[in-house]
C-alpha positions as CSV (number, residue, x, y, z in Angstrom):
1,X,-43.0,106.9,54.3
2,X,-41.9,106.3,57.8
3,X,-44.7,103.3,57.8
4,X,-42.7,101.6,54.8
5,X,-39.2,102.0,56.8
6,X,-41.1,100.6,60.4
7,X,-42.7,97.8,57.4
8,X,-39.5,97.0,56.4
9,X,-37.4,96.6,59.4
10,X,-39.9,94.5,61.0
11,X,-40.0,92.2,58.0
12,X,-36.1,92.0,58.0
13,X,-36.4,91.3,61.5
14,X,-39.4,88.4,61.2
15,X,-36.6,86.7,58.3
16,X,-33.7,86.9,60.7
17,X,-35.3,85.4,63.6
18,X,-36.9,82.8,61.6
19,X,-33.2,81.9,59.6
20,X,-31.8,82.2,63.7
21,X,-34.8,79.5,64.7
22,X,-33.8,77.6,61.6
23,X,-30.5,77.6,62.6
24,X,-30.9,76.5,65.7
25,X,-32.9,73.9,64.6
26,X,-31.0,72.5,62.2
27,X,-28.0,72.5,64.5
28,X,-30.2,70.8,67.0
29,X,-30.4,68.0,64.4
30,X,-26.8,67.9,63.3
31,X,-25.9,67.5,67.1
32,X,-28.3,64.9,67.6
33,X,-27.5,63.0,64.4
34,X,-23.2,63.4,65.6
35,X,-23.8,60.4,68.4
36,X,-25.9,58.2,66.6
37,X,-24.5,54.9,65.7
38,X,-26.2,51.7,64.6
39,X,-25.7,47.9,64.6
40,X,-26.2,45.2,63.2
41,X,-25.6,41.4,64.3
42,X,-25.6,38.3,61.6
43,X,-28.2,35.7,62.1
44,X,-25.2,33.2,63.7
45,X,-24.1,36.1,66.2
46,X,-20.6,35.5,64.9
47,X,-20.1,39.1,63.1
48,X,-20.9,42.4,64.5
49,X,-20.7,45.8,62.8
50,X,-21.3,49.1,64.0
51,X,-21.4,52.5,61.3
52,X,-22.1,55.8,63.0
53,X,-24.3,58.5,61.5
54,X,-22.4,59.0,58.3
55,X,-22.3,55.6,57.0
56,X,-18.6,55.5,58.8
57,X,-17.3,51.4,60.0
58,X,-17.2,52.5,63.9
59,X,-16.4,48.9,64.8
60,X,-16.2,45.0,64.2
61,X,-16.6,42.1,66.2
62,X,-15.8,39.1,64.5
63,X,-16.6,35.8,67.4
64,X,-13.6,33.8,67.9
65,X,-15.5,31.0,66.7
66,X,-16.3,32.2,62.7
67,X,-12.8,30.8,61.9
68,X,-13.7,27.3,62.7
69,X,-17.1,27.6,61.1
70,X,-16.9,29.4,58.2
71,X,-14.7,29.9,55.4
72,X,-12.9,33.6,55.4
73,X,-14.4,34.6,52.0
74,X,-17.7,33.6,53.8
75,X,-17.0,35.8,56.8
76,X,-15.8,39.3,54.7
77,X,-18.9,39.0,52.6
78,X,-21.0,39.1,56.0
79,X,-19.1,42.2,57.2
80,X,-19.9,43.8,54.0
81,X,-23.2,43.0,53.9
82,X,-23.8,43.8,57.3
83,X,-22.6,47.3,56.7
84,X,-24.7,48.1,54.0
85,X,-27.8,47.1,56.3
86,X,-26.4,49.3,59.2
87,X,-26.2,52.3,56.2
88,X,-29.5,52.4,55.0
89,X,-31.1,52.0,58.2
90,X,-29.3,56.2,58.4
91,X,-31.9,57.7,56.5
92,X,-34.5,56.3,58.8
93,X,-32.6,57.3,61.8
94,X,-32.2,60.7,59.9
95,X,-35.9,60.8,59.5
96,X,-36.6,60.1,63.3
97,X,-34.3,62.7,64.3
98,X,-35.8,65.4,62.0
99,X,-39.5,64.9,63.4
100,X,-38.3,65.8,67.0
101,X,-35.8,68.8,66.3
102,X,-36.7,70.4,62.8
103,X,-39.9,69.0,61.6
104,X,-40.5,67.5,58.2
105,X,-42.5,69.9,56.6
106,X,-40.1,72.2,54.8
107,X,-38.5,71.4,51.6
108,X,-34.8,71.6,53.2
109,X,-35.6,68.4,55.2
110,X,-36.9,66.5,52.4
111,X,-33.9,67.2,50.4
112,X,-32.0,65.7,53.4
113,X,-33.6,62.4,53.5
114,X,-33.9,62.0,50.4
115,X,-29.9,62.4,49.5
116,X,-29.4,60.0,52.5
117,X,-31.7,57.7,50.7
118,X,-29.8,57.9,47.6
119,X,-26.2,58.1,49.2
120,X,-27.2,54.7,51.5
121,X,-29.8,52.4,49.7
122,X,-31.0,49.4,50.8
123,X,-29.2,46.5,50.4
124,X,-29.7,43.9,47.9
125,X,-31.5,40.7,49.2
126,X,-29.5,38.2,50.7
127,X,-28.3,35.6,48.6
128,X,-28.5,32.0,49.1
129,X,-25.6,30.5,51.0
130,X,-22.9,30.0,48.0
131,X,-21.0,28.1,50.4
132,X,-22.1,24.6,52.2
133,X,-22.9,24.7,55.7
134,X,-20.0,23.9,58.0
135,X,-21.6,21.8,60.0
136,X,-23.2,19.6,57.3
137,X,-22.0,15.8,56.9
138,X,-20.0,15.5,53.5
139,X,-20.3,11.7,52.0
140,X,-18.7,10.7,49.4
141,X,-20.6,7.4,48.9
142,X,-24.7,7.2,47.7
143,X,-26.5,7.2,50.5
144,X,-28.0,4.3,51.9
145,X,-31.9,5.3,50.8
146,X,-30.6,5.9,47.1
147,X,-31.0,3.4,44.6
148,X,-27.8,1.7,43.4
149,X,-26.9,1.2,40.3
150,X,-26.4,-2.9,39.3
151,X,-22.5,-3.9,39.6
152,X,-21.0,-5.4,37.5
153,X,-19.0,-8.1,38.1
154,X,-15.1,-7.3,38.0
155,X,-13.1,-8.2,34.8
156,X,-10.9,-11.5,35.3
157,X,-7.1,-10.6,36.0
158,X,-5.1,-10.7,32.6
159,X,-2.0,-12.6,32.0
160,X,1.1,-11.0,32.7
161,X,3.1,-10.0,29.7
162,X,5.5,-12.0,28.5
163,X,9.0,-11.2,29.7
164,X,11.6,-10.8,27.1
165,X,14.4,-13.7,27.6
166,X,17.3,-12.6,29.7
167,X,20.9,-12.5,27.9
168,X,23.0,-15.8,28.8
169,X,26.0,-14.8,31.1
170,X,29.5,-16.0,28.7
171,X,31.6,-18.9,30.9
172,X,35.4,-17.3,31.8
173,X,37.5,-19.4,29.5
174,X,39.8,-21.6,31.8
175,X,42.7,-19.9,31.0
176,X,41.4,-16.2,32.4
177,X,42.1,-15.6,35.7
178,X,40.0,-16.2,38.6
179,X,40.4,-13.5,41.1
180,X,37.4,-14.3,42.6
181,X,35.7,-11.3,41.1
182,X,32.8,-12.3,38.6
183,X,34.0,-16.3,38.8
184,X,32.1,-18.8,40.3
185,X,32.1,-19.0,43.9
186,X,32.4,-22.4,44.6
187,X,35.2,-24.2,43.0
């Protein structure tokens, strides 16, 4: 029986120093993972975001010049965007990071990834620009290799309408005094 007690302990002590290892392991990766920030840049350079390793905005540039050369609902949609790349670029980071502290073997560090993978997907495609390019020239008129429609030649000018005849201003009476107000001027 004293074989089964020596069997035992050393089996209790082969768990504990493997959960310790694991420990230490794992904390080896949560330390790693507590400095890690990405960033990403729009094509234009104008917006910058950076998310650290929890999918947390850590900062934004915006270029002085975006306000001239695009429109502001333009410019929030790109931070958006930009911060959903940054996020589900973590479970790749997370991945990297596992292979040199814990491994990916065990079923603890798959489930890891694979939450990160759920909790920050990748992004949808970028859309086509819904908003013209700033620096685009706007005309108004057909341009000059389009084909122009015939003119037509403009309508002659109508008549004005007859005005309706003005009342006849009543002569003062020769006896009604002339005080000069409504009277002829000249006498």
């Amino acid at each position: 029986m004293p074989d089964s007690v020596d069997a035992s302990d050393e089996m209790i002590d082969n768990w504990t120093k493997r959960l310790e290892d694991n420990a230490a392991r794992y904390q080896a990766l949560a330390d790693r993972m507590q400095g890690q920030t990405i960033t990403e840049r729009s094509k234009d350079g104008l917006v910058t975001v950076t998310v650290d390793s929890r999918g947390l905005l850590k900062n934004l540039v915006i270029a002085e010049s975006a306000a001239g050369a695009k429109r502001m609902a333009e410019v929030s949609a790109q931070v958006m965007q930009l911060v959903q790349r940054a996020q589900a670029r973590i479970p790749e980071l997370l991945q990297q990071a596992m292979t040199e502290t814990t491994g990916t073997g065990d079923q603890a560090a798959v489930e890891i990834v694979r939450e990160a993978q759920s909790t920050f997907p990748q992004p949808p495609p970028e859309p086509e620009p819904a908003f013209p390019e700033p620096d685009r020239v706007r005309r108004f008129l057909p341009d000059d290799n389009e084909e122009q429609p015939p003119r037509t030649p403009p309508a002659p000018p109508q008549p004005p309408a007859p005005q309706p005849p003005q009342p006849r201003r009543r002569r003062p009476a020769d006896n009604e005094d002339d005080d000069d107000f409504g009277g002829p001027i000249l006498s």
